[in-house]
C-alpha positions as CSV (number, residue, x, y, z in Angstrom):
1,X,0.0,0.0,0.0
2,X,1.5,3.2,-1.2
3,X,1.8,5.9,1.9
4,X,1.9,9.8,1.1
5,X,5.7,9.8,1.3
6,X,5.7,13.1,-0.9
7,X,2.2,14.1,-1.5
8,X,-1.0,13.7,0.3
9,X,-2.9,10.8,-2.2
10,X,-6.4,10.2,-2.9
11,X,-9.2,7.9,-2.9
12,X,-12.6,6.6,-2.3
13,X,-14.8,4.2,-0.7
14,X,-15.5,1.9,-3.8
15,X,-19.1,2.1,-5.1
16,X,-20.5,4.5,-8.2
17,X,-23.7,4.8,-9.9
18,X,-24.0,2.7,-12.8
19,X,-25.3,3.5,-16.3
20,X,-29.0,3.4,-16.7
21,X,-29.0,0.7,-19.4
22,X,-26.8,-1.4,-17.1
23,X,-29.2,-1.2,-14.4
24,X,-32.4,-2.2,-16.8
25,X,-30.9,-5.2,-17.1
26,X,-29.4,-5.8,-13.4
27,X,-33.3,-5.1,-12.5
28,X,-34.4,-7.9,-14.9
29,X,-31.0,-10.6,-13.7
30,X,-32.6,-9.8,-10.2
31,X,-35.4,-10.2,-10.3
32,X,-35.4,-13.6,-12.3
33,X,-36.8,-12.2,-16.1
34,X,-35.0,-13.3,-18.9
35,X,-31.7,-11.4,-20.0
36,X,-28.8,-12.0,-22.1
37,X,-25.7,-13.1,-20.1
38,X,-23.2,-12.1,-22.1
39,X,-24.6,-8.5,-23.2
40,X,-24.6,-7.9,-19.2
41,X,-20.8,-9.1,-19.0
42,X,-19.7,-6.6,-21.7
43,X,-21.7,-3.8,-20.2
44,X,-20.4,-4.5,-16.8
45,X,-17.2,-4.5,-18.6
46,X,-17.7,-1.3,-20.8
47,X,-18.7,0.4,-17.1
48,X,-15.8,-0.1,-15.1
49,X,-13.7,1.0,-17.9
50,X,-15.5,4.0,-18.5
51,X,-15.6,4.8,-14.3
52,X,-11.7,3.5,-14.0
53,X,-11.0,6.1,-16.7
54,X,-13.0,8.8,-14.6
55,X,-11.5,8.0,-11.9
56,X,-8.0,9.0,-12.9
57,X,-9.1,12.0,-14.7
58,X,-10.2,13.4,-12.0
59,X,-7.2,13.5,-10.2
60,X,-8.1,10.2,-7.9
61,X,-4.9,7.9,-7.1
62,X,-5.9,5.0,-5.6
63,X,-9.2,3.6,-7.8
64,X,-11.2,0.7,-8.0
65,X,-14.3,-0.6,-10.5
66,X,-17.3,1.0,-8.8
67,X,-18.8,-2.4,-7.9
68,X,-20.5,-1.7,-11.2
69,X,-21.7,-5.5,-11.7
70,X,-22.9,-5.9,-7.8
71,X,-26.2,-4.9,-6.7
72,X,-25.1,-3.7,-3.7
73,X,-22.1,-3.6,-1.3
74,X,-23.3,-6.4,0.8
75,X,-26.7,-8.5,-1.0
76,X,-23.9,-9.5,-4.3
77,X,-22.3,-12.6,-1.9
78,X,-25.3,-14.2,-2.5
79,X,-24.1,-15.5,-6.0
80,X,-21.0,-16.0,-3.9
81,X,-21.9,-18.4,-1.0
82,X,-23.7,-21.6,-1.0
83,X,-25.8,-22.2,2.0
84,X,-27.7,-19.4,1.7
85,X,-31.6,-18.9,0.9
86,X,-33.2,-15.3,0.4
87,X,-36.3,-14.5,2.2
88,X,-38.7,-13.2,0.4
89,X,-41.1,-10.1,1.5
90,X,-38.4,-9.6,4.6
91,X,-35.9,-6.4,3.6
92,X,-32.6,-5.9,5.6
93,X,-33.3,-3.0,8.0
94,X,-30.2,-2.5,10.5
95,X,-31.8,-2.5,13.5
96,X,-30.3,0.9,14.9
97,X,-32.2,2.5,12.2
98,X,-35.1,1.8,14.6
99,X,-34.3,4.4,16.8
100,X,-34.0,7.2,14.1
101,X,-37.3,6.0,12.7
102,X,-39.1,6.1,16.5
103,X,-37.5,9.6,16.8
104,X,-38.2,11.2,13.5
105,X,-41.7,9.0,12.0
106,X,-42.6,11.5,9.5
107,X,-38.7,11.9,7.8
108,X,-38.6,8.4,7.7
109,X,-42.0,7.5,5.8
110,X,-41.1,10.1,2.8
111,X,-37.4,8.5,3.0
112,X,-37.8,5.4,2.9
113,X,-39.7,5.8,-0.3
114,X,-36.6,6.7,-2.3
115,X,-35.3,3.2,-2.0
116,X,-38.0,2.3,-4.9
117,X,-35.7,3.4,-7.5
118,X,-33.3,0.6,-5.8
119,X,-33.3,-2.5,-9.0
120,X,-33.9,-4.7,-6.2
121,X,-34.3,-4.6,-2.4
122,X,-32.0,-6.0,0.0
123,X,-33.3,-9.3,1.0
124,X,-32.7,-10.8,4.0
125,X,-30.2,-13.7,3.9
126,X,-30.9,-16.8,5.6
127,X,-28.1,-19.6,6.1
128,X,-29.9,-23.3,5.5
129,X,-26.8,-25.0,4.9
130,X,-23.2,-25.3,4.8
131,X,-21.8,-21.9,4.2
132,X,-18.8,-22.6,0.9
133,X,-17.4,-20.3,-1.4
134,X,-18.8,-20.7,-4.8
135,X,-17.6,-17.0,-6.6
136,X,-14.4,-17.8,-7.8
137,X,-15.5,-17.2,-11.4
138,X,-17.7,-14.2,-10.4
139,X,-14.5,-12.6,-8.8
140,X,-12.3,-13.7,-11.6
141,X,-14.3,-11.4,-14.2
142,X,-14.0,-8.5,-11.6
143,X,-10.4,-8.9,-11.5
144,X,-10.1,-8.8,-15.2
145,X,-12.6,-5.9,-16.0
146,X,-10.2,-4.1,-13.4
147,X,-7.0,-5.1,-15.1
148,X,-7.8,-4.1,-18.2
149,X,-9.7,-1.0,-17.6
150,X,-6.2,0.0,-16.0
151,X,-4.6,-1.1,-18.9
152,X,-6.4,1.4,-20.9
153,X,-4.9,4.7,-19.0
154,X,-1.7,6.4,-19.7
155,X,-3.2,8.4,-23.0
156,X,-5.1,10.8,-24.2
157,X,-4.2,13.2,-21.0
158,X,-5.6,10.7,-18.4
159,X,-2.8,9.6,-16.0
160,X,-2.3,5.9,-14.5
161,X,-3.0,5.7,-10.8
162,X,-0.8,4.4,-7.9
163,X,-2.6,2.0,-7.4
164,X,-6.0,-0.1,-7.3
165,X,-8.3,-1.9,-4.6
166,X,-11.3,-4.5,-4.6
167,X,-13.9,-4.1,-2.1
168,X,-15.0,-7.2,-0.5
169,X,-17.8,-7.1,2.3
170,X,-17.2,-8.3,5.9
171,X,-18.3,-11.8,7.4
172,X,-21.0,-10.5,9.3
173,X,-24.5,-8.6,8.5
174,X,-25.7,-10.1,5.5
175,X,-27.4,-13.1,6.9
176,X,-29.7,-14.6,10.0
177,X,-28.4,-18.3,10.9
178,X,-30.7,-21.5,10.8
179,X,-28.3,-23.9,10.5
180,X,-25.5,-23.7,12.6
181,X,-25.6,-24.7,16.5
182,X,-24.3,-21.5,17.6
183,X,-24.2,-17.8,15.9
184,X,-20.0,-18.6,16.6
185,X,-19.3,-21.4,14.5
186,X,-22.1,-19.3,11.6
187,X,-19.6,-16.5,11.9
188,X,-16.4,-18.8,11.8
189,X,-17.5,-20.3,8.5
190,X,-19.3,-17.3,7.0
191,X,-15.3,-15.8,7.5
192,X,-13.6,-19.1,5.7
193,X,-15.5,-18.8,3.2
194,X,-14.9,-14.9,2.5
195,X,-11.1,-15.7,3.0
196,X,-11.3,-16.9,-0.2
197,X,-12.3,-13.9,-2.2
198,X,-10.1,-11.9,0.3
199,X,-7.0,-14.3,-0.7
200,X,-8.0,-14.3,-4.5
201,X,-7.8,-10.0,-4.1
202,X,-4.8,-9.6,-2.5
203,X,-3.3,-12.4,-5.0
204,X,-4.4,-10.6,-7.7
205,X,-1.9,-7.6,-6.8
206,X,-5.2,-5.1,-5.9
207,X,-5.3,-4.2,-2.5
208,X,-8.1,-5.6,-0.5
209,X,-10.9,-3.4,1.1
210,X,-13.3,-5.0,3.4
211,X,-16.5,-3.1,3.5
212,X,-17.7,-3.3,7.5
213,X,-20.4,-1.0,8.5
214,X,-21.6,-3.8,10.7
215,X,-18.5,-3.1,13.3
216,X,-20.4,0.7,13.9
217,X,-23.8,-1.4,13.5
218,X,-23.0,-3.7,16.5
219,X,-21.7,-1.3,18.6
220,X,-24.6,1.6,18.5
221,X,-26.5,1.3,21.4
222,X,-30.4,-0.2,19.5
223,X,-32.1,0.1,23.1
224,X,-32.7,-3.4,23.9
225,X,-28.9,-4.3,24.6
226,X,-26.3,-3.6,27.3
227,X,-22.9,-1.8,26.3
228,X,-21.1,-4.9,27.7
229,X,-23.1,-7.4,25.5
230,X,-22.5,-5.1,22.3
231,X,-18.8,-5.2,23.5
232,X,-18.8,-9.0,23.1
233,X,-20.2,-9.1,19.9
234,X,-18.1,-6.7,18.7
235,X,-14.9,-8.8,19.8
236,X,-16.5,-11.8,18.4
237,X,-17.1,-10.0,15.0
238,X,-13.3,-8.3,14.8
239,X,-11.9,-12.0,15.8
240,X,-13.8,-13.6,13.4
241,X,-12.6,-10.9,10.7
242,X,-9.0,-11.7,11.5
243,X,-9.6,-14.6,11.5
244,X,-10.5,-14.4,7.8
245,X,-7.6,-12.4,7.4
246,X,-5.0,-14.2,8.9
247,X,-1.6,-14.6,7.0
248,X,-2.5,-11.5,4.7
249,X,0.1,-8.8,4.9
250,X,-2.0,-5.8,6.5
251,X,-0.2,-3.4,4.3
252,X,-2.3,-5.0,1.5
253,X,-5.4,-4.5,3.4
254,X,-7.8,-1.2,3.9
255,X,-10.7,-1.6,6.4
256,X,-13.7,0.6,6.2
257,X,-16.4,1.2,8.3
258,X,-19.3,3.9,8.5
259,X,-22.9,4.7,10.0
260,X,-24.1,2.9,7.2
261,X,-26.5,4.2,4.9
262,X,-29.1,6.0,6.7
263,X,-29.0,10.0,5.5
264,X,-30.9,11.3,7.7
265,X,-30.9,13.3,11.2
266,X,-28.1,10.8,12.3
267,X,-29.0,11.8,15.7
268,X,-28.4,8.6,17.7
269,X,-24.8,8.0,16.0
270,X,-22.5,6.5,18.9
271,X,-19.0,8.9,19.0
272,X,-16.0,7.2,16.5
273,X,-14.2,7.6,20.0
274,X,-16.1,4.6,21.1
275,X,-15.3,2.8,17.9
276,X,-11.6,3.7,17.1
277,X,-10.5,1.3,19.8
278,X,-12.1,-1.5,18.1
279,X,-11.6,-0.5,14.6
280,X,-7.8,-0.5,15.9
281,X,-7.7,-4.4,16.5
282,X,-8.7,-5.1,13.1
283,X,-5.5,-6.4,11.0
284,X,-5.5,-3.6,8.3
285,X,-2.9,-1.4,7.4
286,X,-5.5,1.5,6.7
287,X,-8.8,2.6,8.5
288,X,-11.5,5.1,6.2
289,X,-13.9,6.4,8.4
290,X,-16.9,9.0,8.3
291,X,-15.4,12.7,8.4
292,X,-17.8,14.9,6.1
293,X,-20.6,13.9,8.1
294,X,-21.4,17.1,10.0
295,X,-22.6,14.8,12.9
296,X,-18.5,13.4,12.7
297,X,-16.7,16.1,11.6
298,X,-15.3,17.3,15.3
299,X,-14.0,14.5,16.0
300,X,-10.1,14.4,14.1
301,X,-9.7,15.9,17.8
302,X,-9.8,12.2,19.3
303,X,-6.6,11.4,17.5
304,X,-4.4,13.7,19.6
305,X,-5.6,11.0,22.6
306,X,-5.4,8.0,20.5
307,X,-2.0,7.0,19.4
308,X,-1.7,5.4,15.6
309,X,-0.1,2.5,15.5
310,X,3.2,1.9,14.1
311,X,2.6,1.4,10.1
312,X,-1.1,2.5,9.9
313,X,-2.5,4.8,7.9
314,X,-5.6,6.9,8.0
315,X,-8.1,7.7,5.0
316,X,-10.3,10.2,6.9
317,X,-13.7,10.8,5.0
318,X,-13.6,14.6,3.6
319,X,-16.1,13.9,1.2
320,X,-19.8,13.5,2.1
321,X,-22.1,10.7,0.6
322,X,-25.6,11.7,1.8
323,X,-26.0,15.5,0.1
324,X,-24.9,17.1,-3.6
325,X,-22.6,19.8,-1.9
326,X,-19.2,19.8,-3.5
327,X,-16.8,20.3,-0.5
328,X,-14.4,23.1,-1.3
329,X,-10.7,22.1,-1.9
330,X,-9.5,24.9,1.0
331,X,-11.9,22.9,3.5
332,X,-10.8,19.9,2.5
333,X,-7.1,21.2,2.6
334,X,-7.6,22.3,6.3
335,X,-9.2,19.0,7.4
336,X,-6.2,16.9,5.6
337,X,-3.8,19.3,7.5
338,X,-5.3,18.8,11.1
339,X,-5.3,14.8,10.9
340,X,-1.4,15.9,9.2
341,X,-0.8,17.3,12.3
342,X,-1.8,14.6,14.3
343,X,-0.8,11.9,13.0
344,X,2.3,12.4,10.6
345,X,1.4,13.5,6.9
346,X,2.5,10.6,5.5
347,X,0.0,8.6,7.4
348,X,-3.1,10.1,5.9
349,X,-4.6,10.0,2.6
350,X,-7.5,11.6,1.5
351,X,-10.9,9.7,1.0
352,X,-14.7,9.9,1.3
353,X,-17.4,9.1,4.1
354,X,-19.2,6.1,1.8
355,X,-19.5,5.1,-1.4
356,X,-21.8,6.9,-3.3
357,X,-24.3,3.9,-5.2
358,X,-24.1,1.3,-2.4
359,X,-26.8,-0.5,-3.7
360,X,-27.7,-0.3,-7.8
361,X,-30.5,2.5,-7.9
362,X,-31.9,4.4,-10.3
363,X,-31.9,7.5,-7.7
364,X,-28.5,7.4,-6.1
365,X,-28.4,9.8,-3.0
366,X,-25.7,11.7,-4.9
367,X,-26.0,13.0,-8.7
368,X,-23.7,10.4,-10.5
369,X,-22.7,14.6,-12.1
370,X,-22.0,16.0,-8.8
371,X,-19.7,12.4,-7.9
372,X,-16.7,13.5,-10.8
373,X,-16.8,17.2,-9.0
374,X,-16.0,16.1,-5.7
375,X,-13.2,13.8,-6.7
376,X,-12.1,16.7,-8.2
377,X,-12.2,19.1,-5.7
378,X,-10.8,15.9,-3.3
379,X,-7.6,16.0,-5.8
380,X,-7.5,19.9,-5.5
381,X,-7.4,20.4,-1.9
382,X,-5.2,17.2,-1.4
383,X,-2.6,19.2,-3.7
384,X,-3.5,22.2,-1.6
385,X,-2.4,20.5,1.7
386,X,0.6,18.6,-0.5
387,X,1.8,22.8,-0.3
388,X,1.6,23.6,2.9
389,X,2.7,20.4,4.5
390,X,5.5,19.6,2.1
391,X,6.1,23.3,0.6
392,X,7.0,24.0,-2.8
393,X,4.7,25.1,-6.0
């Protein structure tokens, strides 16, 4: 993992809207109507070449494909893992989310309607059976459409970027357990299995990013459970991650977590001070983390109390997900400088809050337009900082 040894560097969070013919037909795969397999390939293929390329225009320096064939950042395992049965009628609803729905009724009933321009809802997952890998070839053609979208950089003004990462969700979240004696040994194989595609990224020569809302998720207080019992599951959840992880060199691997993708009054949000010593014990060699947020964007403060550790590296969100703002370069500039200050420069590199398509929608919270201007004004005040933390012109 390249570190910003002379410049501050820049990134993302993974997901991007996808084109509105590619999500016709992701709408029909999904929901079980005939389609033709390979036109979806190429399209798939066409999109992350076309995102890639995007990407590096705007100034971005560590990419990825947009997750422009999943349906969404979690629900796409399911053509992954055998063992698994969707439920139908039964959407995945964090249950935190309660909370902000009991406190703010009338918000939530015009919200919630927005996720009808979603291609599919997010089913809940139910394990029947033994929980296997069964992706490889599914992973194999985002690896390729990766490779040679990269390929195609280096002309016609658009530069190649340092570098390249695969997001890959966590073990846990996705799915309720009916088959295994205890939610442990679900966890345990749930994480073997995802070693795989984990092992298969990092193999590849792409960093690995493991998407894990569900580490802030387990931790926020939902009102039925006791800080000490959300403690324990949280220890369970990180052990069985690392456990999935084990053997893989960290500085191959970014971990990100968030507040998931509720956009609205956020007011039940625990502090990231109650999750930073948590998120620490995950074996990553980078941590991205909501920043933007306005509910989060006091707290860089916490890092002058909590040491880094050796080798680690922060990718602070600066850009929000949830609202068509473009942050101004200066702004982002002065937040890169005060983690800078905290933490060493070359331990921080620039990124966003959440990716902004999560899930394959027709209505993404951000403008697919307004996307390419905030990479750009990311790539502005990361140069910005780059001047007043290295000096030069």
């Amino acid at each position: 993992m390249q570190r910003s040894s002379e410049r501050i560097l820049t990134t993302h969070v993974g997901s991007l809207a996808r084109p509105h013919d590619l999500l016709e037909m992701m709408r029909e795969k999904e929901h079980g109507r005939p389609y033709d397999p390979q036109r979806f390939a190429e399209m798939v293929r066409e999109a992350v070449g076309d995102v890639v390329r995007r990407q590096a225009a705007a100034g971005l320096d560590v990419v990825t494909d947009g997750e422009q064939g999943k349906v969404s950042f979690l629900t796409y395992v399911k053509e992954r893992l055998a063992g698994f049965d969707q439920v139908d009628g039964e959407t995945l609803l964090p249950p935190s989310w309660q909370r902000e729905i009991d406190d703010f009724p009338e918000y939530y009933r015009g919200y919630m309607s927005k996720y009808s321009g979603a291609v599919a809802p997010m089913k809940v997952m139910v394990c029947t059976g033994p929980v296997a890998y069964s992706g490889a070839d599914a992973l194999r053609t985002d690896i390729e459409n990766l490779r040679a979208a990269l390929a195609g950089l280096g002309d016609g003004g658009v530069g190649v970027p340092v570098e390249a990462f695969l997001p890959s969700t966590s073990p846990s979240g996705f799915g309720r357990n009916e088959y295994y004696s205890s939610e442990q040994d679900y966890l345990a194989a749930v994480a073997e299995a995802m070693r795989e595609e984990y092992l298969t990224i990092v193999e590849s020569g792409f960093l690995l990013q493991v998407d894990d809302p569900w580490l802030i998720e387990i931790l926020t207080d939902d009102g039925h459970s006791d800080p000490a019992e959300r403690r324990r599951r949280a220890t369970e959840h990180v052990d069985a991650l690392n456990h999935a992880l084990r053997g893989i060199p960290e500085d191959r691997i970014r971990l990100h977590t968030c507040y998931g993708l509720n956009h609205g009054p956020r007011l039940n949000d625990i502090p990231l001070a109650d999750v930073v010593p948590v998120m620490l014990l995950i074996n990553a060699g980078a941590y991205s983390f909501e920043v933007a947020n306005p509910r989060h964007q006091h707290e860089w403060r916490i890092w002058a109390d909590t040491p880094l550790p050796d080798g680690k590296i922060l990718l602070p969100g600066l850009l929000g997900h949830a609202t068509n703002y473009v942050e101004h370069p200066e702004l982002i500039a002065d937040s890169i400088c005060a983690y800078a200050g905290l933490v060493g420069r070359e331990n921080v590199i620039a990124g966003a809050d959440c990716g902004f398509s999560s899930r394959a929608t027709f209505a993404p919270e951000v403008h697919p337009t307004v996307v390419w201007a905030k990479f750009a004004a990311l790539a502005e005040g990361a140069a910005i900082a780059t001047k007043r933390l290295w000096g030069g012109s």
